[in-house]
Every structure is written in structure tokens, then in C-alpha cells.
BALUM-499534 format. One record per residue (C-alpha): residue number from 1; y, x, z. Coordinates in Angstrom, 1 decimal, decimal comma. Layout:
N
   fivo        Y        X        Z
    NUM        Y        X        Z
...
***
This chain:
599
   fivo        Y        X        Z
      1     -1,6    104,7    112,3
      2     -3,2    104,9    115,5
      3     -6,8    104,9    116,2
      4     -8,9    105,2    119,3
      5    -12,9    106,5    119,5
      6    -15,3    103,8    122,0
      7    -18,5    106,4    122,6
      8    -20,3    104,5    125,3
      9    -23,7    103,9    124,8
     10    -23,2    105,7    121,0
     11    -25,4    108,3    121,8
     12    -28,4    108,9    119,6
     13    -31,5    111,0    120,9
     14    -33,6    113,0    118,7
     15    -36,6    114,9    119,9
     16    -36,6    118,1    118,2
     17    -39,9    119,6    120,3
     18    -38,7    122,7    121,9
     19    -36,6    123,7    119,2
     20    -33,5    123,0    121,1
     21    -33,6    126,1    123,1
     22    -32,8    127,9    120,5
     23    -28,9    125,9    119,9
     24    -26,0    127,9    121,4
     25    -24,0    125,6    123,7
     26    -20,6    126,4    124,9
     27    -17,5    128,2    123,3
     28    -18,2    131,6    125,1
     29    -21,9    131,9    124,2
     30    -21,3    130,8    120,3
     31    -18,4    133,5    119,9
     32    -20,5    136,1    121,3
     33    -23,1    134,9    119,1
     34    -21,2    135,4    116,2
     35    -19,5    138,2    117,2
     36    -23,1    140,1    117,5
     37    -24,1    138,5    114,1
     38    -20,7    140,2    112,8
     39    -21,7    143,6    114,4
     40    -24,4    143,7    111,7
     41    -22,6    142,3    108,6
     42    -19,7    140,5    106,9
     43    -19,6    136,5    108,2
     44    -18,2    133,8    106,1
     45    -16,7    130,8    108,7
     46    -16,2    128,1    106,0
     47    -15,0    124,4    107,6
     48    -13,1    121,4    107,6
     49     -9,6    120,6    108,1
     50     -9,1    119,7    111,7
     51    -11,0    122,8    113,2
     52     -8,7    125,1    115,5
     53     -8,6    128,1    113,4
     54     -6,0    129,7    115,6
     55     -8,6    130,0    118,6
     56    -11,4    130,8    117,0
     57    -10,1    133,8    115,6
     58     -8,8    134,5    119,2
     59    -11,8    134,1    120,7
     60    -13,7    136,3    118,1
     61    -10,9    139,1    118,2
     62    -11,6    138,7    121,9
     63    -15,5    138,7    121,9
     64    -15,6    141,6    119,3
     65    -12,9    144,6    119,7
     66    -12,2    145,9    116,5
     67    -13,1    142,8    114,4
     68    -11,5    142,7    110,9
     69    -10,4    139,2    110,7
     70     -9,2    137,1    107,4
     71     -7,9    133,5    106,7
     72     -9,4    132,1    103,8
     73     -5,8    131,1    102,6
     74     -5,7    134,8    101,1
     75     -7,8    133,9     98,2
     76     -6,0    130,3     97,1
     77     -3,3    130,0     94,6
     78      0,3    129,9     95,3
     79      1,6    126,2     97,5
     80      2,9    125,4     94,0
     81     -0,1    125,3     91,7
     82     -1,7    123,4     94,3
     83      0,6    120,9     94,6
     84      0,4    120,9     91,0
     85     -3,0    120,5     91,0
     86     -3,3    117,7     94,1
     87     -0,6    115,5     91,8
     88     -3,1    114,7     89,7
     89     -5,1    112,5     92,0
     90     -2,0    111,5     93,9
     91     -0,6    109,9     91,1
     92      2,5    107,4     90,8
     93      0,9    104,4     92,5
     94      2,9    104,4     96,3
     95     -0,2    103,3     98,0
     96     -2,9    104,8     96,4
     97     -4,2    107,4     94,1
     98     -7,2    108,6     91,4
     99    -10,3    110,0     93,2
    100    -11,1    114,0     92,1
    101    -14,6    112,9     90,9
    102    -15,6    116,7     89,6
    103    -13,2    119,3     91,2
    104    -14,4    122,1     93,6
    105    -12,3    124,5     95,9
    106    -13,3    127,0     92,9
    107    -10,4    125,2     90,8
    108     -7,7    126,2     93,4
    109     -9,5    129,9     93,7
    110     -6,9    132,9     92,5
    111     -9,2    134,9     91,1
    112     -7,2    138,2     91,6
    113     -7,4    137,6     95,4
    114    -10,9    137,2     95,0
    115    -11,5    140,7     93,4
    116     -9,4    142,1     96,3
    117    -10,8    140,6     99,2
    118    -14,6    141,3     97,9
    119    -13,1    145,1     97,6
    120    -12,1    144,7    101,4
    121    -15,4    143,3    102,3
    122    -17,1    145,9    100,9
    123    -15,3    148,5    102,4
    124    -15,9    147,4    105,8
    125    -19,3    147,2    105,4
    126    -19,1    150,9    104,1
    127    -16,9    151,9    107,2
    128    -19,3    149,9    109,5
    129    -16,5    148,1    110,6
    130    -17,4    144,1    111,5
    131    -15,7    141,7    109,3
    132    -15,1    138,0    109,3
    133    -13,3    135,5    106,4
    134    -13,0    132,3    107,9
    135    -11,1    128,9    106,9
    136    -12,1    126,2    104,0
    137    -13,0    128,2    101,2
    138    -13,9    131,6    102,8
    139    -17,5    131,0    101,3
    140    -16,5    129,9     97,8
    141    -19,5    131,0     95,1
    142    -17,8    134,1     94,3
    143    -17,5    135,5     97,3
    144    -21,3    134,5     98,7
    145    -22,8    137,6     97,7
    146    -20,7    139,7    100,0
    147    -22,1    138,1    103,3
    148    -24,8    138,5    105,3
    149    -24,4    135,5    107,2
    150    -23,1    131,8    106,4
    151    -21,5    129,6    109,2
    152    -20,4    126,1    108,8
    153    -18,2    124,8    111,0
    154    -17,7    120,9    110,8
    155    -15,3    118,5    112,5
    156    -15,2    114,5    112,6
    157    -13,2    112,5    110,6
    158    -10,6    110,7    113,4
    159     -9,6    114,2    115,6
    160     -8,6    115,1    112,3
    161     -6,2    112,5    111,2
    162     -4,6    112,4    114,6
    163     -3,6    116,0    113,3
    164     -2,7    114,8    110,2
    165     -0,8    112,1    111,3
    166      0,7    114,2    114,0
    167      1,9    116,8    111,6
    168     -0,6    120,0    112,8
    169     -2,9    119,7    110,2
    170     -3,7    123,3    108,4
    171     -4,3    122,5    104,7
    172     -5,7    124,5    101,9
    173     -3,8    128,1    101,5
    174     -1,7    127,5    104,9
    175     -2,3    129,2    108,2
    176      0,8    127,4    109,8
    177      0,8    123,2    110,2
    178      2,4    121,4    107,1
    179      4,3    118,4    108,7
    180      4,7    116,5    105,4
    181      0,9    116,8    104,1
    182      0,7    113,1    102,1
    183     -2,9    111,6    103,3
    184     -3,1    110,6     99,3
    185     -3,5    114,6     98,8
    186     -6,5    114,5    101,4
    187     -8,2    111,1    100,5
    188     -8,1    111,5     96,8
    189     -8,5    115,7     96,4
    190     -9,1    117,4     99,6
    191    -11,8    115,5    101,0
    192    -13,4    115,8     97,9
    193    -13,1    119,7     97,5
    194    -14,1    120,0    101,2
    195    -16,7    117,6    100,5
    196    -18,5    119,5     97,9
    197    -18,2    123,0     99,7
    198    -19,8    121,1    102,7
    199    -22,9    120,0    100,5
    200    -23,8    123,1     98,9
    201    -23,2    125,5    101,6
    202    -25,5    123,4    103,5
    203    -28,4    124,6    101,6
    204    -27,2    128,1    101,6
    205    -25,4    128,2    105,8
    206    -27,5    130,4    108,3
    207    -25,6    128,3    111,5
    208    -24,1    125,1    111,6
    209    -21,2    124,1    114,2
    210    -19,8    121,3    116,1
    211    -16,5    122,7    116,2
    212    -14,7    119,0    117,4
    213    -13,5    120,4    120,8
    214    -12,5    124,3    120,5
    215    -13,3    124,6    124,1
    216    -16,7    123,6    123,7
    217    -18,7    125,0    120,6
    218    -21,8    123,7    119,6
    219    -24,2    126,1    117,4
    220    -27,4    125,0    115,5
    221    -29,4    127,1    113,3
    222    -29,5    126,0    110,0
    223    -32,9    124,5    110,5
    224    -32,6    123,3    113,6
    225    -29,0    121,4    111,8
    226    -31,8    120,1    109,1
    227    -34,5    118,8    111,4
    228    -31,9    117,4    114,0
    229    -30,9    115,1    110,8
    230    -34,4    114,5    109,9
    231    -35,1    113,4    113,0
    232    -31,7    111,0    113,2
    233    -32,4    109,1    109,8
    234    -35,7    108,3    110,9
    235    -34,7    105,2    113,5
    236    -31,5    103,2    113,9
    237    -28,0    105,5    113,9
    238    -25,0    104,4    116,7
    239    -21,9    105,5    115,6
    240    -18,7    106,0    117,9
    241    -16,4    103,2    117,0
    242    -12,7    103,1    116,4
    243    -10,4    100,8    117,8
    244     -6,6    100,6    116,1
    245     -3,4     98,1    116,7
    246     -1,8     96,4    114,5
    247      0,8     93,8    113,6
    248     -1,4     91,0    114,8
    249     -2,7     92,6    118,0
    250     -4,9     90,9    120,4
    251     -6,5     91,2    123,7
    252    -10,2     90,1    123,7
    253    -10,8     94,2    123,9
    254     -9,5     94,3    127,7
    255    -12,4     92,1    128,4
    256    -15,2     93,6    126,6
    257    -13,6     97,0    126,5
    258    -11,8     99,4    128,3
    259     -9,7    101,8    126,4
    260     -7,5    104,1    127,7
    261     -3,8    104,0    126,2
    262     -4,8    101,2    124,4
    263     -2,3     98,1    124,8
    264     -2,9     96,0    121,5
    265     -6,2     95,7    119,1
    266     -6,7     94,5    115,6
    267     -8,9     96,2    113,7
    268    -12,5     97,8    115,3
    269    -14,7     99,8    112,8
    270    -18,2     99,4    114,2
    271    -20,5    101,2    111,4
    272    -18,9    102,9    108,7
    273    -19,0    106,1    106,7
    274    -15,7    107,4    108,0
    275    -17,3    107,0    112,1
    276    -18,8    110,3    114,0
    277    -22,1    110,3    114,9
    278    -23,3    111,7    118,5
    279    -26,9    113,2    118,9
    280    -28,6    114,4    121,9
    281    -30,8    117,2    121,0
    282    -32,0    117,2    124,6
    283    -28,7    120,2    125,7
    284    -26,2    119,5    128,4
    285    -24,0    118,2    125,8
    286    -24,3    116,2    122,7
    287    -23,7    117,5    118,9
    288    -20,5    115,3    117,2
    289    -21,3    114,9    113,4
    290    -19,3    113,2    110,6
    291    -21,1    110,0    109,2
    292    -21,2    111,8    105,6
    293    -23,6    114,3    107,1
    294    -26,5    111,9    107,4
    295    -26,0    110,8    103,1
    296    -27,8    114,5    103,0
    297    -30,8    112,4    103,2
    298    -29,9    109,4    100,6
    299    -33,2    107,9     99,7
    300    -34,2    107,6    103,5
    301    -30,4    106,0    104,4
    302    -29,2    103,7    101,4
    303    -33,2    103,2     99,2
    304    -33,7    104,7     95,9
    305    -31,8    102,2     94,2
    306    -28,2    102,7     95,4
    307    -28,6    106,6     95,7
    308    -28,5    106,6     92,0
    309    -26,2    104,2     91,3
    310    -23,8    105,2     94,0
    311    -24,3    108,9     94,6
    312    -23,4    110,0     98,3
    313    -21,7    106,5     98,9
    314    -22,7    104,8    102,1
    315    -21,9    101,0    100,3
    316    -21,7     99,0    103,6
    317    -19,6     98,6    106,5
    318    -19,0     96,1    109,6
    319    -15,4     95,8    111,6
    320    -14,7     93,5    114,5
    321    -11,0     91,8    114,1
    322     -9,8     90,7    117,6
    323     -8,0     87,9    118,1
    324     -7,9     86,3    121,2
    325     -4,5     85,7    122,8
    326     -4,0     84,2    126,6
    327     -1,1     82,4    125,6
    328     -0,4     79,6    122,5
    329      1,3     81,8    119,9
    330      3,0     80,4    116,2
    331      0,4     81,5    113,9
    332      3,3     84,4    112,1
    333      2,2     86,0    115,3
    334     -1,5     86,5    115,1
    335     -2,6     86,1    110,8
    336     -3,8     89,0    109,8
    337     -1,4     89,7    106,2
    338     -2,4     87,4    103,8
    339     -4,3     89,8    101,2
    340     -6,9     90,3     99,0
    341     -9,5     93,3     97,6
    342    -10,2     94,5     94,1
    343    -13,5     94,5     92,4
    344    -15,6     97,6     91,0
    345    -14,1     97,0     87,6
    346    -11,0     97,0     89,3
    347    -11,2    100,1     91,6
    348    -13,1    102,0     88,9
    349    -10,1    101,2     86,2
    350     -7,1    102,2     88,5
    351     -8,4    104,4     91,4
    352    -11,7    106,0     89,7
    353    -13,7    104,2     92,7
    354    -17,5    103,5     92,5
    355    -17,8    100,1     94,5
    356    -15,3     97,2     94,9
    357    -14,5     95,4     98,2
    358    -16,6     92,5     98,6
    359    -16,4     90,9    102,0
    360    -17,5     88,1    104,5
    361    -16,0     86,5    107,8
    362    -18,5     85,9    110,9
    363    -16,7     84,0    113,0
    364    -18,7     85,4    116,5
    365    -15,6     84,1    118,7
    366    -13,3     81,0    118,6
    367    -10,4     79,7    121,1
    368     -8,3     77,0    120,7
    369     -6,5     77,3    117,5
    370     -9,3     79,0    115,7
    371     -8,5     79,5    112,2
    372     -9,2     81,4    109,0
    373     -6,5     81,8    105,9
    374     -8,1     81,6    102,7
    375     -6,9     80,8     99,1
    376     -4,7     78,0     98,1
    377     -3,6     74,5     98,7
    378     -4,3     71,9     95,9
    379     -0,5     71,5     95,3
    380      0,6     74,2     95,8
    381      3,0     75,7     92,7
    382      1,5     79,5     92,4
    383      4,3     80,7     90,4
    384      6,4     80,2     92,9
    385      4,7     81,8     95,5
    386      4,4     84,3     93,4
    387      8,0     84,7     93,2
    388      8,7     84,2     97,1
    389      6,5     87,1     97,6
    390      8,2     88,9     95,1
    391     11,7     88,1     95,8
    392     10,3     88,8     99,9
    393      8,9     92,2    100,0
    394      7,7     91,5    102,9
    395     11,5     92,1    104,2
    396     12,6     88,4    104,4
    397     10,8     85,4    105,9
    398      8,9     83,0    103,5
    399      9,6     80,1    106,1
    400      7,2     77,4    104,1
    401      4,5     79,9    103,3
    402      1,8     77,7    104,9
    403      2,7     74,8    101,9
    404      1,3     77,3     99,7
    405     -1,8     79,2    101,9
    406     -4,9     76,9    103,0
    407     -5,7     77,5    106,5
    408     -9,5     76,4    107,7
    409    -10,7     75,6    111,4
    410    -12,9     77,4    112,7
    411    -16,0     77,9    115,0
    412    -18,8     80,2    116,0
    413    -21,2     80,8    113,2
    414    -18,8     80,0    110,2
    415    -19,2     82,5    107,7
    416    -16,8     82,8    104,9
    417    -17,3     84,3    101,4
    418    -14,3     86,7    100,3
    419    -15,3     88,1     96,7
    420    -12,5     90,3     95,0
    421     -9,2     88,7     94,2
    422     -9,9     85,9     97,0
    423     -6,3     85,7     98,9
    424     -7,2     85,2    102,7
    425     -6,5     86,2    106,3
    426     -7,8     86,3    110,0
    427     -5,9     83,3    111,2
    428     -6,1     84,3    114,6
    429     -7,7     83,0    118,1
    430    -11,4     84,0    117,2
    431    -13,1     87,1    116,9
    432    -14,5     87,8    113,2
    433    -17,0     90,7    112,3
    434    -16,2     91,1    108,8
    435    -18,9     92,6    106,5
    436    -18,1     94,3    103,8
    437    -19,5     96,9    101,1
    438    -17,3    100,2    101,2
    439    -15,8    101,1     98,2
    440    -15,2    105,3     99,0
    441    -17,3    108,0     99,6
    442    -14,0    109,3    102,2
    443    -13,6    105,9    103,4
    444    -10,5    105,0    101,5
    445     -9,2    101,5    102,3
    446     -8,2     98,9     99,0
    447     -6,9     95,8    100,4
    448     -4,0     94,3     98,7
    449     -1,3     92,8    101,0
    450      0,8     90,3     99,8
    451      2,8     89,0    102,7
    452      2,8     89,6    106,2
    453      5,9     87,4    107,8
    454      8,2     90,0    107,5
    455      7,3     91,0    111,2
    456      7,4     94,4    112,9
    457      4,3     96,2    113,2
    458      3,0     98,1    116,5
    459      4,6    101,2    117,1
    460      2,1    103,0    119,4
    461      4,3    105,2    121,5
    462      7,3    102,8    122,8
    463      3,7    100,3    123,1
    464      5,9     97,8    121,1
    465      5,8     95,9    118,1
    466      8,8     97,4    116,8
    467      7,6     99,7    114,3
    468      9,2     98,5    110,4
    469      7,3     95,5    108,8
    470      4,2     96,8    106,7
    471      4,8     98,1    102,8
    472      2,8     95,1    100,3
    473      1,0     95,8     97,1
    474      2,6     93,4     95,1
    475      1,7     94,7     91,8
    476     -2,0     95,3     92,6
    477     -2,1     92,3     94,7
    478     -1,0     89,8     91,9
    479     -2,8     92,0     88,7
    480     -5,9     91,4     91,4
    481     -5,7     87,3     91,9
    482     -7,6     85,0     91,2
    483     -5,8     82,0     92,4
    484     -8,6     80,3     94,7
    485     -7,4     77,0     95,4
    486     -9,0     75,2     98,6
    487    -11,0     73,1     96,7
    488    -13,1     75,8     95,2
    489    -13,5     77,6     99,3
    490    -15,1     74,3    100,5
    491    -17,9     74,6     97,5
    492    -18,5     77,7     97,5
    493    -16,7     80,4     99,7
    494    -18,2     78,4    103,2
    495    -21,7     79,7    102,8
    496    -24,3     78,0    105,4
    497    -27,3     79,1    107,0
    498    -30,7     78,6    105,1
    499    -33,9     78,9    107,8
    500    -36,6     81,1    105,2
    501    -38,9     81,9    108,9
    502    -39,4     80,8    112,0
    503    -42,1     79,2    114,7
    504    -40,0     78,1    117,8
    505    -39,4     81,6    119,5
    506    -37,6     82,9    116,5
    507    -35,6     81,6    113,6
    508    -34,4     84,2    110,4
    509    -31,5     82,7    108,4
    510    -29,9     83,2    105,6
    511    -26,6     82,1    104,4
    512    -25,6     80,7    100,8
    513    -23,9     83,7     98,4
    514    -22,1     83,7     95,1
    515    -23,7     85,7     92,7
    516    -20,7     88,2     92,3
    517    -21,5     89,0     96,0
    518    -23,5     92,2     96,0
    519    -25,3     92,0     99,4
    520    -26,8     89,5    101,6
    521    -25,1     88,1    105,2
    522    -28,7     87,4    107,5
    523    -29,4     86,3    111,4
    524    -32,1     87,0    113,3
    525    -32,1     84,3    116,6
    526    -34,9     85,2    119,1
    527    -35,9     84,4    122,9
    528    -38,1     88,1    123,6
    529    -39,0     89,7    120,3
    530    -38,6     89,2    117,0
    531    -39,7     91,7    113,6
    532    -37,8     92,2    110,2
    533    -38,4     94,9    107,4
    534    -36,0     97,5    105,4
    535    -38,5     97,3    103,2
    536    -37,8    101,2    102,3
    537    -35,2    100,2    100,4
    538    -32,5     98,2    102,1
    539    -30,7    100,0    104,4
    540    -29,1     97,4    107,2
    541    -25,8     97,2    109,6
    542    -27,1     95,1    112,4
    543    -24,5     93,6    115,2
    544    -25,7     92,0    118,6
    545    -23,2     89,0    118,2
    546    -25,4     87,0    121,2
    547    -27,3     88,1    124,5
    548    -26,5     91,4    126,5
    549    -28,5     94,0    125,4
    550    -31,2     94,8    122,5
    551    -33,5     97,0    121,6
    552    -34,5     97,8    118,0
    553    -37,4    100,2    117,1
    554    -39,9    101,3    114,4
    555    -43,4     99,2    114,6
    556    -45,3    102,5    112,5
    557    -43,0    104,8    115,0
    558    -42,3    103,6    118,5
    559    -40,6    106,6    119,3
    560    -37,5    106,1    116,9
    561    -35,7    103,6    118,9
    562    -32,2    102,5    120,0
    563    -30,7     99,9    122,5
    564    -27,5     98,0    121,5
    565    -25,0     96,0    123,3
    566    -23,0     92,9    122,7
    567    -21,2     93,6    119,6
    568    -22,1     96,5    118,7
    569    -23,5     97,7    115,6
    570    -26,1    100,3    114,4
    571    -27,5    101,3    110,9
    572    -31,3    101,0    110,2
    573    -32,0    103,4    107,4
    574    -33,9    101,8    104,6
    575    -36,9    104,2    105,3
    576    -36,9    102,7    109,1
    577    -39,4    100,1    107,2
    578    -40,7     97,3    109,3
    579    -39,5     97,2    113,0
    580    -39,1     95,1    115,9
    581    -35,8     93,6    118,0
    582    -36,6     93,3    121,6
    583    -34,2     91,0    123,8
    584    -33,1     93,2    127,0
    585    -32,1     90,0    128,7
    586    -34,2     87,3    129,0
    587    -32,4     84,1    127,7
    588    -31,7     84,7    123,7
    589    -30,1     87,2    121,6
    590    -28,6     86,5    117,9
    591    -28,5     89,8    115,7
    592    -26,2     89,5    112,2
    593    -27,0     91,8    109,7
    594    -25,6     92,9    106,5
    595    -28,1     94,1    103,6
    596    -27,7     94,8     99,6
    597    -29,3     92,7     97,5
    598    -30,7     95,0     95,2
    599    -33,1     97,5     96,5
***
């Protein structure tokens, strides 16, 4: 699957008074760094998958003659107990898997190899000879001791699927690419393992590095690293969205946009915990960080509340589907698959998931044709669109599916209600941010297709849609249904705007819920300012859905600010507390925001 990063404006500036001077910017300057640092004792490199092991041990071998270098991989069990051990959480299911809830790269540890590479630590340090274990896993507990200094180096989450899909990805115990490495292995084990490393050597590192682009290094010291984030989850975060093609591709994005090798967009990811994060520390280059990085601080990002009910889980998340096509096309053409989500009972019961995928439609776009799929007609005889879909696979065209799915016209401002089990669908020629809690702590995506008119999907490097028709999940799909029928969407899934403030200048709605619904859908409408509250416990997505530019900052602390365009979106942490929107353009500006309900 493809996947394009958007960084304009996405930078985020932290004032970290003076300490700056002391990060080491540039590939050359961090390996000579290092390379002194190993000159005085044993170095662990510990990372994530996606950094470019291969050059950095070049470099170091380069900046320090004589330098004892060894891959992590030397201490892991044999390819086949691991695969042994990752089979667990890939399961049986074809589409997804059973998250590793408790597991740490210590599980995967031969102990043996331990012993013997703690024996060839040592005696380096007794010939005076510099040594450095690098890879995941070269600072596992046991071998902590046996260091005299800790180094982190990170990398963001969409550099490294491109190597994953692009079959150069280096996984545990390999120092060569593994072209077949399932992504089930990585969403439902690795990231896990990696995960937990990450989290408690951060308390324990002596130097933390952007390591995203090997030709360009970034090194913090460690508490430098933990004021820089400080400082971030104090005002609103930017993230660098993704943009992604897919079987019903559209074209607003060469408007609003411009993405290089880009041709067709479906989905956009505009706040999310899987996005990278850019800071400007105040250096001639900016430090990339996963979004998972800023859940060190919980209670100042998510509230009290949902730290301890859903531990290191960022619950919420905003995409923008495109949808706008020049030219009248049949509605097989640009539907979204008609699908629905699971709930927590359901994600917890099959894929040992904290949060089920709830999720709303904001209609901030419509053109002629505007329409939204969602759940049933009346008359429609279920068991036998049940049976189509079976009988389909996806590979054969339903021709009468619309005498079975409603379809709803559309317009700006319509918001529409999708709680689990709810079949439903972009229906094309509008532009929808859809808001939506996120069920995994690595980003894992649970929605259940059902049928997607047996189309070809976009295959990104003939720039065609002629890749093979999307795989359904029939099973989950249908075990998932709740068989909304149209009836039921017109009472209760088409939620309205309720005014609860206001005086003229500015006007807060917000819209009608269910109660199964775990969060609140809000709009702020303002001609020049406008204030709201996270109330220290509500952490907030906000998108700019109308005027050109906005910008949001802390009443208490000025100085923790951001400026936003036109759809885009930004988190305000729920320790941000109460803060003001001002409008950058004069006329009126419309922010949407998404918010928890409990707090």
C-alpha cells in the first residue's frame, strides 16, 4: 500500500533556552561523537526497525579505526524459534492477528549468546579496545550493566513500512533484508517488543537519535530528548500527514495539495498515533519523532481518565477521505467498500485490542452527486445480501447491490453517526473528515469490508487502477452486523448541531450522539477569536474545516502556540487547559473538533 508524508506547515517549535547548543546536528558530527564516547567505553545502539544499520556501522568503523563492532542479531534465538514465537500473535485469521500484550525482546533472548557476548564486552574493555553492540535488542536488561553509555536511535513509523513493503526491512536476528516479513508479525509482536524496549530504555539512554535520514543524524542528550518533549505536550502538536490511493481515488488533493508522485487519493490521516511529529529545537534542521513518543507524557496528552483505562493508547484520530471527481462517474467508481468496524467487546474478544472503532462522517465538501452509504433499505432481504456477498468474494459483480444498501444525499455540515457493526461507505463527490477513536496502540486498522464492486484497486507504479480487487472480511464483517436498516439512520445515526454558547461573533455546537458513542463531534464558528477549554482532561483533534488560516494558543501560556491551515488538524493535549482560536483571515473560520466524553 502506498503512502505519501504532507510536512508543510507541520513544524512544531519548542523553546528549549539555550539548551539546544548542546544537540549534535549532522551525520559526521554524531559519529564522531559517538565514536569518542566509544573511545572511553562499551556503547549499546539499541533502535527501531527502519534505521540503516549498514551505514551506521560504516560510518563508526570509519570515524573510529579499530572499533569492535557487533549486530545485536548475535544474541537472538535461531529464525525458527522466532517464527515460532511471532505465530502466536499472527494467528490463523488472514487479515488480522492477537496483539502481544506482555512480551519483551527478553523472550526472544538466547541466553548462551548473552553470556558470550558480555564475555567479549568485557574483554575489550580489559584490552582497551572501543566496542559497540548495536541493532534492536543490543541493550536488553541483561546486557545493561556492561555499557557505559546508552543510545537510542529512533525512526518514524511510514520510512519504515515503505521498507517493509519494499522488502529491505532488517527484522529481529537478521542483518540481511527478509523480503517476505508478514506486516501481522510487526503489528501484532514486533512493534510491541520494540515498543517496550523503547519505553524503558528511555529512562535509562544517555543520547537519543533521529536516525530517519542516515545522511543526516540528529543527536539529543537524554535531557535535552525529555525537555524537548516537555516542552511539545505543553501547546497544540502538528503532525506530518499521510496521503494514500486507493480503489476509489479522487482528485480534490491536486487543488489543495501538491504531492509529488502522487496521481490518485483516498485516504489522508491528518492526526493519528501512527503520524511523525517534526520539532524545531531552534538547529538548522528539525528533529523527526514517532507520534508514540509524545504518550511518554500520558496525563498531560489523553487526561487522567483514559491513561488508566487505556495505557499508552492515543484513543482518537481524524482522516480526510477525498472525493471529488471533474467528471460524472457511476457511483461503483467512487464508494468507498461498503464496510463496517467492531466494537471494544469485539476487538478485545478476537484481536486482544483495548478500544473498538467508533466513527463519524463530516461532510466538509459536497459536489454534485454528493452521497453517503449507510445501512439498509426497508425492503431489503438481508439474507440474501448476505449470500451475494458471500457467493461474490468480492470477485464477481453484485449488479443490484444498491436494492439492498441505503444511499443518503449529502451536504456541508452533515454529520453521520457510524457506531460498530453500522454497514456504510463514502459515496463519493464530497470530502468527509471522518473522526474516529483508534482502537491500537501501533495503529492497527479494523474495518470490515464486505463488498467493494469487484473493481481493481490502484497499483501505484503502472499509476493504474489495475492492481487485483481488495481481499473482504466476510466472516468478521457479518459475525460484526448489526443490520441498520435506513429507518433507524434517519432517527438516530444523522446527528444535528445543538448551539450550547454563543453571542453573535461566535457560536459552539454540538451535535446529537448515541450513547454507545464514546466521544463527542463539536464546532467552534467565529468571525476573530473565539475560547474553548481541555479542561485538563480532554485531549482534542481540532480541523480548520472553514477560513484560511488559524491560530490556536494557551490563554495561561501565550507562548505555546500553533497556526493551522484549511484542513488541517492538530492535537491540543488535555493539559493545554483553556485557550484561544484566533482567525488569521478576517471573514470567518469554522474549527471541528473531536473530544472523549469521559474525562
Amino acid at each position: 500500500m502506498p503512502l505519501y508524508e504532507y510536512a508543510k506547515n507541520a513544524e512544531n517549535h519548542v523553546d528549549l533556552k539555550g539548551k539546544q547548543s548542546r544537540a549534535v546536528i549532522g551525520t559526521n558530527q554524531v559519529v564522531r561523537t559517538l565514536a569518542e564516547l566509544c573511545q572511553k567505553g562499551p556503547v549499546a545502539a539499541d533502535g527501531w526497525y527502519g534505521v540503516d544499520w549498514k551505514v551506521f556501522r560504516h560510518e563508526m568503523e570509519q570515524a573510529c579505526p579499530g572499533l569492535l563492532c557487533v549486530h545485536a542479531y548475535s544474541v537472538y534465538q535461531s529464525q525458527e524459534k522466532i517464527a515460532a514465537y511471532q505465530k502466536r500473535y499472527e494467528t490463523d485469521d488472514p487479515s488480522f492477528g492477537w496483539v502481544n500484550s506482555d512480551g519483551s525482546l527478553e523472550d526472544l533472548i538466547d541466553q548462551e549468546k548473552v553470556q558470550a557476548l558480555t564475555e567479549k564486552i568485557r574483554q575489550a574493555r580489559e584490552e582497551g579496545r572501543a566496542i559497540l553492540v548495536y541493532g534492536p535488542g543490543a541493550a536488553v536488561r541483561p546486557l545493561l550493566d556492561e555499557y557505559e553509555t546508552l543510545v537510542y536511535l529512533d525512526f518514524t513509523m511510514q520510512p519504515m513500512l515503505w521498507k517493509m513493503w519494499g522488502g529491505t526491512l532488517e527484522p529481529f536476528a537478521s542483518i540481511e533484508p527478509v523480503k517476505d516479513y508478514s506486516w501481522k508479525k510487526y503489528y501484532y509482536n514486533d512493534f510491541y517488543l520494540l515498543y517496550r524496549q523503547k519505553k524503558a530504555l528511555f529512562s535509562r539512554m544517555d543520547w537519543y537519535v533521529d536516525a530517519v535520514h542516515a545522511d543526516c543524524l540528529k543527536m539529543l542528550p537524554a535531557d535535552v530528548y525529555q525537555e524537548m518533549i516537555d516542552e511539545l505536550v505543553k501547546g497544540p502538536v502538528k503532525q506530518v500527514k499521510i496521503l494514500q490511493p486507493g480503489p476509489w481515488g479522487a482528485y480534490r488533493y491536486r487543488d489543495l495539495w501538491k504531492v509529488e508522485g502522487l496521481e490518485c487519493n483516498a485516504w489522508n490521516e491528518l492526526a493519528g498515533i501512527e503520524l511523525s511529529i517534526l520539532v524545531d529545537i531552534g538547529r538548522e534542521n528539525m528533529v523527526n519523532i514517532p507520534a508514540q513518543n509524545i504518550m511518554q507524557r500520558p496525563v498531560q496528552m489523553v487526561g487522567k481518565y483514559i491513561h488508566e483505562t487505556y495505557p499508552d493508547l492515543m484513543p482518537l484520530q481524524v482522516w480526510l477521505d477525498d472525493g471529488y471527481f471533474p467528471e460524472e462517474q457511476p457511483l461503483e467508481r467512487v464508494c468507498m467498500p461498503v464496510h463496517d468496524h467492531p466494537s471494544t467487546a469485539y476487538v478485545k474478544e478476537h484481536f486482544n485490542e483495548p478500544l473498538g472503532r467508533y466513527e463519524t462522517y463530516y461532510i466538509v465538501e459536497s459536489y454534485k452527486g454528493s452521497a453517503t452509504l449507510m445501512g439498509y433499505k426497508e425492503s431489503a432481504d438481508l439474507e440474501e445480501w448476505e449470500r451475494l456477498c458471500r457467493e461474490s468474494e468480492n470477485k464477481k459483480v453484485i449488479p443490484n447491490w444498491q436494492d439492498y444498501v441505503a444511499k443518503w444525499d449529502t451536504n456541508v455540515g452533515d454529520l453521520f453517526l457510524i457506531p460498530p457493526g453500522t454497514s456504510h461507505g463514502h459515496g463519493g463527490n464530497q470530502m468527509i473528515l471522518e473522526m474516529d477513536t483508534g482502537p491500537s496502540v501501533a495503529g492497527t486498522e479494523y474495518s470490515f469490508f464486505t463488498y467493494d464492486f469487484a473493481r481493481h484497486t490502484w497499483d501505484d507504479e503502472t499509476k493504474t487502477m489495475t492492481a487485483p480487487p481488495m481481499k473482504m472480511h466476510l466472516k468478521h464483517s457479518f459475525d460484526n452486523q448489526k443490520w441498520v436498516r435506513e429507518n433507524r439512520v434517519q432517527a438516530y445515526h444523522r446527528a444535528r448541531p445543538i448551539t450550547v454558547d454563543g453571542n453573535g461573533k461566535f457560536r459552539k455546537d454540538r451535535y446529537t450522539t448515541l450513547p454507545e458513542q464514546p466521544f463527542h463531534i463539536e464546532r467552534l464558528f467565529f468571525e476573530h477569536r473565539v475560547e474553548n477549554d481541555t479542561e485538563g482532561k480532554y485531549m482534542q483533534i481540532v480541523t480548520l474545516t472553514e477560513g484560511s488560516r488559524v491560530t490556536i494558543r494557551s490563554l495561561e501560556h501565550p507562548e505555546y502556540s500553533t497556526t493551522i491551515e484549511r484542513l488541517q488538524a492538530c492535537i491540543l493535549p488535555a493539559g493545554l487547559g483553556k485557550h484561544e482560536y484566533i482567525n488569521e483571515d478576517g471573514t470567518h473560520a469554522m474549527v471541528v473538533l473531536i473530544r472523549m466524553k469521559r474525562g
